[in-house]
PADODO-262710 format. One record per residue: residue in one letter; y, z, x of N, C-alpha, C, O in turn. Coordinates in steps of 0.05 Angstrom, whole numbers, plus 32768, in hexadecimal, padded with zeros to 4 digits. Layout:
BEGIN
AYZXYZXYZXYZX/...
# end
This chain:
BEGIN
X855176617C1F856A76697C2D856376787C478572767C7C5A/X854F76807C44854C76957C5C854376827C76853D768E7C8B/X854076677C76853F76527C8F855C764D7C97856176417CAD/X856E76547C888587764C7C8D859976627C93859676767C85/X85AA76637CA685B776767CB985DB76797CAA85EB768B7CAA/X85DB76617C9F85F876617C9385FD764D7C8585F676367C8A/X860D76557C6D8619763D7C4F862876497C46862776617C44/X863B76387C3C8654763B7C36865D76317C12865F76187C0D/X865F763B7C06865976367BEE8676762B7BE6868876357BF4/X867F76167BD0869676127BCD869C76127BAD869376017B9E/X86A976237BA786AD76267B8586C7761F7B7686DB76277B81/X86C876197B6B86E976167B5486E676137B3386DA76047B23/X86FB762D7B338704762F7B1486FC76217B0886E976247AF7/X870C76037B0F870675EC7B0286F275DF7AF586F075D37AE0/X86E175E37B0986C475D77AFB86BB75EB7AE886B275E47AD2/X86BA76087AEE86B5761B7ACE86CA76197AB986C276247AA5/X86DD76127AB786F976107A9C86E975FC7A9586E275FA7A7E/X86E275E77AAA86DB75C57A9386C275CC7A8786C075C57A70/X86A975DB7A95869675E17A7F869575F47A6F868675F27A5B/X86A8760F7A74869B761D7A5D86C176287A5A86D176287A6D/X86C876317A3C86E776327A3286E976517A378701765A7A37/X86D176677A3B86D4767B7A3E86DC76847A6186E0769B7A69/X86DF766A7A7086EA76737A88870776707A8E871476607A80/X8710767B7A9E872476747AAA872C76747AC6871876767AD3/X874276727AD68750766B7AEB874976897AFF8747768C7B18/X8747769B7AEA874976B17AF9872576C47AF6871B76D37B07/X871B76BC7ADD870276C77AD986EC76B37AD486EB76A87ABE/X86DD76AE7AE586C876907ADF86AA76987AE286A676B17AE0/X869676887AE6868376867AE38676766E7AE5867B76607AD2/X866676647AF9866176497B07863B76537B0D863176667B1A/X862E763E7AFC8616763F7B068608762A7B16860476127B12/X8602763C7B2985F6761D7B4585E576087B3E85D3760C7B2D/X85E875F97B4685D575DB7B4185BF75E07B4985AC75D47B3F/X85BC75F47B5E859F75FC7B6F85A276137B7285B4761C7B81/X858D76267B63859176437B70858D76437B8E857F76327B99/X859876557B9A859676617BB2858676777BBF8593768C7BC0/X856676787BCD8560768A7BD48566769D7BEC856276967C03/X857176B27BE6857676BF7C03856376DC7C02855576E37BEF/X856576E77C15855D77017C18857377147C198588770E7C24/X856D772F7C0C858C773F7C10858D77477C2285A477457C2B/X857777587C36857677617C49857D774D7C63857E77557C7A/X8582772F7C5A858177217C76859F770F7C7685A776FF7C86/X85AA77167C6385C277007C5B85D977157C4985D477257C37/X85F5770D7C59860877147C4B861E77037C48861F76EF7C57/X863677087C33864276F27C27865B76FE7C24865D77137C18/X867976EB7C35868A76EF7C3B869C76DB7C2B869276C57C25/X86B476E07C2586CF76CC7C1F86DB76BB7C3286ED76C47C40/X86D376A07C3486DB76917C4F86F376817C4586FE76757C58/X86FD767E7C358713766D7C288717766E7C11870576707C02/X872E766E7C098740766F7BE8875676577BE9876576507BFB/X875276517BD8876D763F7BCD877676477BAB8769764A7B97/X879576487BB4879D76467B8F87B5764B7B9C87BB764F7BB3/X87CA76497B7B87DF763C7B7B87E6765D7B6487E176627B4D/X87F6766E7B7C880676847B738818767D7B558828766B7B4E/X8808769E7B438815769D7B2C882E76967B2B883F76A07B3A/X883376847B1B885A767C7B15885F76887AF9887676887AF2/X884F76917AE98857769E7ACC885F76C07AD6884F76CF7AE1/X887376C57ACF887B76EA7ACF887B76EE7ABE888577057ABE/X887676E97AA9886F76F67A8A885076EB7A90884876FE7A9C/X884776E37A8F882176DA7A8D882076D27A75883776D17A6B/X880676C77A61880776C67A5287FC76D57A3787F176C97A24/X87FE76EF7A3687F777057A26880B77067A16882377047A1C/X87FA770979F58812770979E78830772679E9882D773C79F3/X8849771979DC885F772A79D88863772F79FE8875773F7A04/X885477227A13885E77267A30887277277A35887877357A48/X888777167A24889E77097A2B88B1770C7A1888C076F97A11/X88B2772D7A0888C7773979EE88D0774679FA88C777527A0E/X88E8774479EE88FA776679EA890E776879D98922775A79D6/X8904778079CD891B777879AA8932778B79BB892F779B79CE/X894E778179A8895D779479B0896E7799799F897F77897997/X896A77B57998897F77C37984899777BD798C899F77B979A3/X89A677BB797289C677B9797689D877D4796F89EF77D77977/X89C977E5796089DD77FE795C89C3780C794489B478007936/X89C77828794889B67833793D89B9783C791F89D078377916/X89A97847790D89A8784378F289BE786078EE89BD787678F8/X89D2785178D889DF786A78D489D9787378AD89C97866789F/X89E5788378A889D67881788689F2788778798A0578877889/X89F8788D78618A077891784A8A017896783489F678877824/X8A0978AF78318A0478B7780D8A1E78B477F98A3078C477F8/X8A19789877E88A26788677D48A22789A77B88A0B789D77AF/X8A3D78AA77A88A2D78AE77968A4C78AF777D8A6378AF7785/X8A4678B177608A5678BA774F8A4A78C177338A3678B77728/X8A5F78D877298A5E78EE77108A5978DE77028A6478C97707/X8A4878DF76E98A4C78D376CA8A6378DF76B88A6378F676B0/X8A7578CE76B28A9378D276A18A9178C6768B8A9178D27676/X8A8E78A8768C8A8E789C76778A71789276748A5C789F7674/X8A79787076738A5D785F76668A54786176808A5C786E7693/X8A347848767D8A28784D76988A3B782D76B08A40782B76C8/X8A42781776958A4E780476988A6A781076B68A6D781076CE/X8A787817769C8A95782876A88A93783176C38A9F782876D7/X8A7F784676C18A79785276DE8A72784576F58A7E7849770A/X8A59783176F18A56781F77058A6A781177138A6B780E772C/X8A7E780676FF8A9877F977028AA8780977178AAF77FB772A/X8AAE782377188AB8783277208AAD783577328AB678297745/X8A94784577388A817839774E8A84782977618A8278337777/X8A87780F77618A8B77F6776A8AA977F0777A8AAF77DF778A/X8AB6780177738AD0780277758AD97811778B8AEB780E779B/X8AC4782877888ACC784577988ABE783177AF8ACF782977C0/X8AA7782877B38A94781677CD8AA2780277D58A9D77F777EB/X8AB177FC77CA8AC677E177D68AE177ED77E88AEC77E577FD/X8AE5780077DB8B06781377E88AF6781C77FF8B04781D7813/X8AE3782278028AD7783678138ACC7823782F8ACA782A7846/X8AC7780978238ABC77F578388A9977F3783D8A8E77EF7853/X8A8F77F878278A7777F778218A7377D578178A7D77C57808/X8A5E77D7782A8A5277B3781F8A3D77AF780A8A2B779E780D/X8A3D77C077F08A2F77C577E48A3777C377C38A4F77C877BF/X8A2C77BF77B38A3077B1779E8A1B77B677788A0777A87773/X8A2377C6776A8A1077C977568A1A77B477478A3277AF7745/X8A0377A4773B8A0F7791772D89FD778C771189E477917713/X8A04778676FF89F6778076E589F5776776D68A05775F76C5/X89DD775B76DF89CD774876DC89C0774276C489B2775576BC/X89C1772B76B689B8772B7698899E770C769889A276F5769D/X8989771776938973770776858968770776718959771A7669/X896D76ED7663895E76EE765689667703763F895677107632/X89807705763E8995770E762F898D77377632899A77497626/X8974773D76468974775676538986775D766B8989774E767F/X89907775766789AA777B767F8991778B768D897E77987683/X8999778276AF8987779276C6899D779E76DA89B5779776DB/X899577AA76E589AA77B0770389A077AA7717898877AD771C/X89B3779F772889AC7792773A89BF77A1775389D7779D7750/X89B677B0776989C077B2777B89BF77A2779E89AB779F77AC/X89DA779A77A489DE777D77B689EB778D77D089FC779E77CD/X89E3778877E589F2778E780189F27770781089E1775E7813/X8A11777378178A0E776078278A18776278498A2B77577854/X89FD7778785989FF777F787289F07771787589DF77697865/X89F87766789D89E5774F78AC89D0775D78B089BC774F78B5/X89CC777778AF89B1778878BD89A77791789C89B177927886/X8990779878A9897D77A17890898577C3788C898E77D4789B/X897B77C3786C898C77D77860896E77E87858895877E07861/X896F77FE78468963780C7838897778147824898F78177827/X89697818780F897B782177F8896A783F77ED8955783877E4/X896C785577EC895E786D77E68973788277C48987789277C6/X8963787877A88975787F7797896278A17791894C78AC7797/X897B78A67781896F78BF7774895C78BE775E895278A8775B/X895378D57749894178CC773B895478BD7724894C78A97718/X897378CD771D898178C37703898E78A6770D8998789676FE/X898D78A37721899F78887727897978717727897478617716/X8970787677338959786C7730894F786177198945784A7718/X8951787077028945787776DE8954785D76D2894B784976C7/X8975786576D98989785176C7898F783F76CA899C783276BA/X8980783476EF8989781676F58969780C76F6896377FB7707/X8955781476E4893E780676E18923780176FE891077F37702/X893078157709891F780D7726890A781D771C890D7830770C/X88EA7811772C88DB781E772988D17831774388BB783B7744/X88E47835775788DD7845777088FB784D777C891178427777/X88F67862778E8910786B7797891D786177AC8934786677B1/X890C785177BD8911784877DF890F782477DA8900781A77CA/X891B781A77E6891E780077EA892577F377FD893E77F577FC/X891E77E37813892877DA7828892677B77826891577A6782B/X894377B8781B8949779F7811896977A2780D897877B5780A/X896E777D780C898D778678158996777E77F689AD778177EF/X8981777477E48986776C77C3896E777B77B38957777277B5/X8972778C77A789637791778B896B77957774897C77A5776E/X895977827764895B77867749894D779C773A893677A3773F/X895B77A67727893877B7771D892377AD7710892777997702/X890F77B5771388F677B4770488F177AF76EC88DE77A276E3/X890B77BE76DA890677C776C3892177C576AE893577CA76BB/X892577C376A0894677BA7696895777DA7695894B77EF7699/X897077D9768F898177EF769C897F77FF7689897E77F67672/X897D781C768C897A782D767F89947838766D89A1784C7675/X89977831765F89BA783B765289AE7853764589B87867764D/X89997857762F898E786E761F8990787B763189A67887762F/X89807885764E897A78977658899C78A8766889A378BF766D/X89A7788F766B89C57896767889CF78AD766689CF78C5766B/X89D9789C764B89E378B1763989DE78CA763389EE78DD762E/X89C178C8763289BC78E6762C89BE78FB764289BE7912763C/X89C078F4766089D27906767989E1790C766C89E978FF7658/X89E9792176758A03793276718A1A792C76858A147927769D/X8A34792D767E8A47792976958A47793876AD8A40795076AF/X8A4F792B76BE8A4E793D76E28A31793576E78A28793E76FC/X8A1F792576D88A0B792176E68A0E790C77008A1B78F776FF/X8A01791477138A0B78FD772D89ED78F2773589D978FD773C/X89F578D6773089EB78B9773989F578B3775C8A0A78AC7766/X89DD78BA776689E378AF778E89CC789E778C89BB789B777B/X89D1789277AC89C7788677BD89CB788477DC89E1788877E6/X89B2787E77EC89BC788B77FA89B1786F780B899D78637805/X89C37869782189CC784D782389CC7849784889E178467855/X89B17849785589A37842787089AB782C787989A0781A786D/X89BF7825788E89BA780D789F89AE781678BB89B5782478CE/X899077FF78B0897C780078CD898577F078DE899477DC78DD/X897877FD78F2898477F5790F898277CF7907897377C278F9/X899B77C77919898F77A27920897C77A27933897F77AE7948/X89687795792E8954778A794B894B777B79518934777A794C/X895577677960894E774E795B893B7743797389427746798B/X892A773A796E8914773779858919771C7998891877057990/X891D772579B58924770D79C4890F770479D18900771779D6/X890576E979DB88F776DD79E2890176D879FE891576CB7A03/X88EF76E57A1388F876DD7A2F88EE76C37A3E88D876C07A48/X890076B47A3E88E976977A5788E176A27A6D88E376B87A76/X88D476897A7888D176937A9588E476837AA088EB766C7A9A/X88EE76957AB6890176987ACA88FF76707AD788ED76607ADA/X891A766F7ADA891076527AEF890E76547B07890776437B18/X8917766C7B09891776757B3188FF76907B3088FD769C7B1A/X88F276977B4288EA76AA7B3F88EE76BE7B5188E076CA7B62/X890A76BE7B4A891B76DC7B60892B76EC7B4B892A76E87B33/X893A76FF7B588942770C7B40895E76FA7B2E896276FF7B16/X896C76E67B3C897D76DB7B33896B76CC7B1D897376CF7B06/X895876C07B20895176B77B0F894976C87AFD894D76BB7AE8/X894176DE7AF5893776F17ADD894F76F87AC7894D76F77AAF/X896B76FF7ADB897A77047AD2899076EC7ABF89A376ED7AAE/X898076D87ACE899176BD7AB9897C76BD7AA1898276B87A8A/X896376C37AAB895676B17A8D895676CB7A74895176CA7A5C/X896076E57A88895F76F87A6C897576F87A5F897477037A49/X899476EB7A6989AA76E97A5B89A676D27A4C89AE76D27A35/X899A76BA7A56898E769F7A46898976AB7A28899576A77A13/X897676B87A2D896476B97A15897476D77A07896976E079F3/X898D76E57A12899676F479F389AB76E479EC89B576E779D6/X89B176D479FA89C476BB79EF89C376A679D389D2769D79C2/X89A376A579DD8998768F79C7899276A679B58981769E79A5/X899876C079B1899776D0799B89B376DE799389B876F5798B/X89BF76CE799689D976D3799889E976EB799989FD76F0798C/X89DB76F879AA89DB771679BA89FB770D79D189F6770F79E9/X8A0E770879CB8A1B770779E38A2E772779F38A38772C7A09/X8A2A773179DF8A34774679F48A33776079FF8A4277747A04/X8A1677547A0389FD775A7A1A89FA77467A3389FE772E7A34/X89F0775F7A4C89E777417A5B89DC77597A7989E6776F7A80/X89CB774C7A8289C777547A9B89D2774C7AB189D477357AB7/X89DA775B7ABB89E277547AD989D677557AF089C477657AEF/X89D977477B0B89D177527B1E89E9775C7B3489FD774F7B3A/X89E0777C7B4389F8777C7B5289DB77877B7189C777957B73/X89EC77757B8289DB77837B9A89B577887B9089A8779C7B95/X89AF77777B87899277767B86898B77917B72897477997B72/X899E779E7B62899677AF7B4D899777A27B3689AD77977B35/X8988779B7B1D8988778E7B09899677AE7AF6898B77C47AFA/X89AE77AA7AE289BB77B57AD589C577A67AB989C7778E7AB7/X89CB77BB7AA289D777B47A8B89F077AF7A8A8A0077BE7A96/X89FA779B7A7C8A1C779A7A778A1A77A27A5A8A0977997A4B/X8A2A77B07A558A3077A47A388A4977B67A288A5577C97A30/X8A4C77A87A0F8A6977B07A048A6077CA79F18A7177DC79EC/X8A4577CB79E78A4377E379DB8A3177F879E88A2377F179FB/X8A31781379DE8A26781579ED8A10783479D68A09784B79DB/X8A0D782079BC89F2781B79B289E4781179B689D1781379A7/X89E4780379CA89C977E879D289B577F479D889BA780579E9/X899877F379D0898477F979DD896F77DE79D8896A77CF79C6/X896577E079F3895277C979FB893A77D479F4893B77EC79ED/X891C77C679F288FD77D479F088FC77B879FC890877A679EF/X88F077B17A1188DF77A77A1F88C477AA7A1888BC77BF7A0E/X88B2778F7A1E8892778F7A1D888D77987A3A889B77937A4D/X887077AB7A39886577BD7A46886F77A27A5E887F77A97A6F/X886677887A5F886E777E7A78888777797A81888A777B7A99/X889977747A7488AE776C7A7F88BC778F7A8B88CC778E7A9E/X88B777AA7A8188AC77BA7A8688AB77C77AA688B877D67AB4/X888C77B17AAC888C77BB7AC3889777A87AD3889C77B17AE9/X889C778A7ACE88AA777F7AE288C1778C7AE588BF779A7AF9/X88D8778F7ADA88F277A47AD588E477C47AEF88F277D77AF9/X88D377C27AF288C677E37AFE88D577FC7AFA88E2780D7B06/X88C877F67ADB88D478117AC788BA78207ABA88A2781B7AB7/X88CB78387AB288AA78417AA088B7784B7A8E88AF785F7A83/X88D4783F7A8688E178477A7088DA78337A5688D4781B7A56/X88DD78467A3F88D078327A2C88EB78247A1988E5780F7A0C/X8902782D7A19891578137A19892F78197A2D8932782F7A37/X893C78067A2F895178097A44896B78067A31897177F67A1F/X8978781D7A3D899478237A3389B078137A4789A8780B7A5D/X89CA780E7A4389DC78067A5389E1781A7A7689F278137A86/X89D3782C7A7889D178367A8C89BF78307A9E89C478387AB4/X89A378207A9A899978147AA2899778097AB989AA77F97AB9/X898A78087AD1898B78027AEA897377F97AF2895F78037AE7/X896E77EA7B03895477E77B14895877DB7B35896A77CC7B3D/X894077E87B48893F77CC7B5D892277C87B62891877BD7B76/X891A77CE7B56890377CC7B5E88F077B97B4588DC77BF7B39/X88FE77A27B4688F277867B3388D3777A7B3F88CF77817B56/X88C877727B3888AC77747B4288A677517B31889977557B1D/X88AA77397B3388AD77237B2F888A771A7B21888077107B0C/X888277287B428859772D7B42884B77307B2D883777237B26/X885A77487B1D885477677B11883A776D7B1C882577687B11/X883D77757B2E8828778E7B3E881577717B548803777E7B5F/X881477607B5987FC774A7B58880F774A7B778821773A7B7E/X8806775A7B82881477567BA887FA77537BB387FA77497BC9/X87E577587BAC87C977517BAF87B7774B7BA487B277587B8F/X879E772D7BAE878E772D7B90877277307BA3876F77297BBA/X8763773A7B93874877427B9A873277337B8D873177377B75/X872577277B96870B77167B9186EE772C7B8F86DE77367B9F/X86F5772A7B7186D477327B7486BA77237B7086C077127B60/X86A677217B76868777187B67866E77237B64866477377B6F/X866377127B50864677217B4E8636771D7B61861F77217B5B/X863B77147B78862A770C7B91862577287BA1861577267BB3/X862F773E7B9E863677587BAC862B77657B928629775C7B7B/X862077867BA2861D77987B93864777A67B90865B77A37B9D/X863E77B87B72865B77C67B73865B77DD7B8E864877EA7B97/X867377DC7B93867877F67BA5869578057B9786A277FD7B85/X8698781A7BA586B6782F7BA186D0781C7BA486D078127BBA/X86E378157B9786F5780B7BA3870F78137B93870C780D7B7B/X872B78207B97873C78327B8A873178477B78874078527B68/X8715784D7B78870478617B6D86FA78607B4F86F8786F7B3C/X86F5783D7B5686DF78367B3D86CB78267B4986CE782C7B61/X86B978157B4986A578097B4986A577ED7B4586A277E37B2F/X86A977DF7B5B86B177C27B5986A177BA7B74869C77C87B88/X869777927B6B869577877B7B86A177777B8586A1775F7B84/X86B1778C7B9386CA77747BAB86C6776D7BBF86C4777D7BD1/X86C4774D7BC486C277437BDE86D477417BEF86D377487C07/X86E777387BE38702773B7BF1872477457BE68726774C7BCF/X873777457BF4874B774F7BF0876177467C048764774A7C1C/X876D77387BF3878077237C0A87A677207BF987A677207BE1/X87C0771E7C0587D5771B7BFA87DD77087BE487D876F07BE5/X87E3770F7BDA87EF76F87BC0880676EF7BC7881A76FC7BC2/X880576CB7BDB881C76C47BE4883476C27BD4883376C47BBB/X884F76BE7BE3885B76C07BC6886C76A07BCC8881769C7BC2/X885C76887BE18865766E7BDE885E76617BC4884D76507BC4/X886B76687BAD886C76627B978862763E7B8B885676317B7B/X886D76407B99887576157B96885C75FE7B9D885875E67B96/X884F76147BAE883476047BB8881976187BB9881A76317BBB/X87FD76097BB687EA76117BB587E776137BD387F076067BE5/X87D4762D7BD187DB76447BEE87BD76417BF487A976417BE5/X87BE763D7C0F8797763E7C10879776527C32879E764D7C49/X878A76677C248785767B7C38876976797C478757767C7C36/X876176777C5A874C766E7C6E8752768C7C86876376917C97/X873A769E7C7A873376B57C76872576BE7CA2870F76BE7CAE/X873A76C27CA7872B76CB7CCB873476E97CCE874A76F37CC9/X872376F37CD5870A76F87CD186FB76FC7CAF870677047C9B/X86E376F37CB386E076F07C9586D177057C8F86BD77077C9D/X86D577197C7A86C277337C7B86A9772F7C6386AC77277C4C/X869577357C6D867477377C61867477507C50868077667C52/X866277457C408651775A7C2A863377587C2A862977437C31/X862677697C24860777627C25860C77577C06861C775D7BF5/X85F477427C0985EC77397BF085E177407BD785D777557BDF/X85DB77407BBE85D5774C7BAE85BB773C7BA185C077297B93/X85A577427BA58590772E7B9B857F771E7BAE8583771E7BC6/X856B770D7BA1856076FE7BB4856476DF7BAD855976CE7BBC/X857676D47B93857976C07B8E859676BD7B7B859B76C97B66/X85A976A57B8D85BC76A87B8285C176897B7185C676737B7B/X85BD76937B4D85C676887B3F85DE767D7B2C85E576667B29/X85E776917B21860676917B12861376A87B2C860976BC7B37/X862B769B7B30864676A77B3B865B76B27B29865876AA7B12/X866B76C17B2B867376CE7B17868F76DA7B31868F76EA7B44/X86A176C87B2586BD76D07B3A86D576DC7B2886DF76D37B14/X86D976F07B3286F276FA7B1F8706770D7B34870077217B40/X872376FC7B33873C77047B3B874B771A7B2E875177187B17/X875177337B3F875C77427B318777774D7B468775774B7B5E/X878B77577B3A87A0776A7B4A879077887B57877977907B51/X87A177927B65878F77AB7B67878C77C17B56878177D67B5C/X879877BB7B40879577D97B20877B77D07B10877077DC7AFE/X877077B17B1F875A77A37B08876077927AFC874E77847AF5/X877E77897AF5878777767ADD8782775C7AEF878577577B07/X877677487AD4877077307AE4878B77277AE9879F772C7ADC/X878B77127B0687A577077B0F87A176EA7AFE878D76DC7AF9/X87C076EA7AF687BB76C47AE687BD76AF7AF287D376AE7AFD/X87B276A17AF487BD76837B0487BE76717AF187AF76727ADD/X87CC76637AF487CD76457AE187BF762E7AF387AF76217AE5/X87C076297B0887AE76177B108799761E7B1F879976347B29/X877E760A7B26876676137B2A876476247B458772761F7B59/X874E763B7B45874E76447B63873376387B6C872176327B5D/X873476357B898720762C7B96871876447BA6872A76527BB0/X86F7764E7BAA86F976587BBD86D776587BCA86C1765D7BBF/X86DE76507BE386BD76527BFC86B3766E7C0286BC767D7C13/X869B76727BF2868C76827C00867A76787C1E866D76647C21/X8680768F7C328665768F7C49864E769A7C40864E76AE7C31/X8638768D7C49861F76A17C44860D76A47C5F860076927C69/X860F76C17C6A860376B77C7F85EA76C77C8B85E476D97C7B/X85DF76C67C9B85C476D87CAE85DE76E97CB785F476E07CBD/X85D577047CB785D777217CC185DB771C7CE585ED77257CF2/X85C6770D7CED85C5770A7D0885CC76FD7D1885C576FB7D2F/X85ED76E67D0085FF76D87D0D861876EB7D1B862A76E07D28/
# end
């Protein structure tokens, strides 16, 4: 190399994804057909051209990228209870009676196998329940634990009538009767536009197909906002959708506002690093960056940037074998591409 004044090296993704599965679009590794001798002291190595075709995924593909459960109303509780008067039969009856007048969706019922009587307690709420008994209501309906989060249990164990009787009257049989929050986890697509009109259709899309209807985002004047009819609603967003939203709230309530949507999430620049360079300082860690150029945002087409003026690095070594290219935003996080990037290294004499 050192007879030669200048070469231009030409690399793509592509050819490292087809040989090895541990690469990708954005992090590769390409070993030359012919090592390359240079001198470090006499040759340095610049970014003369890029090609690739700007991320179109805004969720990426990390898992849960693309959740957000959303509560429907928060857990409220009830303590269910009545005196021993008569039998344990009688009482339950009565029991059952008092939960029905009252508008309780809840139900003791007595179940026979196998010519053994069990108790069986039945809710029939759309959201998930807990059931929390005492120790005497616990004893007489055969359960072997006090907490249950289930919207049907049977007991364990057949019903205790001996142990009932020998209570004394005024003894009180509760329960205490949790409806947990609803949460139902929505699955966000990706957008078919990638502006904010588009974010805001595909996140009403997708609480639709959860038959979330009345909820919905709006857009007014380029602020993304909550509609909605209750105003129990709470959203939890995944850390990404998160920061596209450019929030650092960890769920969003009907008060909810934003303008500052970020489509990118953070990727307004991608930086090329390699092992062709020693590391230097760069946002005040230790990287070898060659370059640092905009992340177009012509979506639709592969973008090929042809680098004037093209900036040098001294070289790292006296022989260049494996390349080692890795795209990142400027926090570090690799940028994703779905299709291949191309990109030309210069290599040149100091004394061009």
């Amino acid at each position: 190399m050192d007879e030669i004044n200048s070469l231009y090296i030409t690399l793509s993704s592509d050819w490292a994804v087809n040989t090895n599965d541990s690469n990708t679009h954005s992090e590769f590794y390409i070993d030359l057909s012919t090592k390359i001798k240079v001198d470090e002291s006499l040759h340095e190595i610049g970014l003369s051209e890029i090609t690739y075709e700007p991320c179109k995924y805004v969720f990426g593909t990390e898992l849960d990228d693309n959740v957000m459960k959303v509560q429907a109303n928060d857990d409220s509780e009830a303590i269910l209870a009545f005196i021993k008067e008569k039998s344990l039969p009688e009482d339950i009856s009565s029991f059952n009676k008092m939960l029905k007048e009252q508008k309780y969706k809840i139900e003791v019922q007595i179940v026979s196998l196998n010519e053994v009587v069990y108790y069986k307690v039945d809710t029939t709420y759309t959201q998930d329940v807990e059931l929390r008994f005492n120790s005497e209501f616990q004893s007489v309906l055969g359960f072997d634990k006090s907490v249950y989060r289930a919207k049907s249990v049977i007991g364990e164990n057949p019903a205790n009538f001996p142990n009932y009787n020998i209570l004394g009257k005024g003894t009180v049989f509760s329960m205490k009767l949790i409806l947990l929050p609803d949460v139902k986890t929505v699955i966000i697509n990706e957008p078919h536009e990638h502006n904010l009109e588009g974010l805001v259709t595909v996140l009403n899309e997708s609480l639709i197909e959860k038959d979330i209807t009345d909820l919905a985002f709006v857009l007014d004047e380029e602020i993304i906002k909550i509609d909605t009819k209750k105003s129990t609603y709470r959203l939890t967003p995944s850390p990404r959708l998160l920061s596209i939203l450019g929030t650092t709230e960890q769920y969003l309530t009907p008060v909810f506002q934003t303008k500052d949507v970020d489509l990118f999430r953070g990727n307004h620049n991608i930086l090329l690093h390699t092992n062709l360079i020693s590391p230097q300082i760069y946002n005040g860690y230790r990287s070898n960056l060659l370059r640092q150029f905009e992340h177009k945002r012509n979506i639709n087409n592969r973008e090929t940037e042809r680098f004037d003026p093209v900036y040098y690095c001294s070289l790292k070594g006296n022989e260049l074998g494996t390349v080692h290219i890795r795209l990142t935003n400027e926090s570090g996080a690799l940028v994703f591409f779905n299709k291949p990037v191309t990109c030309v290294l210069h290599i040149k004499s100091r004394t061009l």
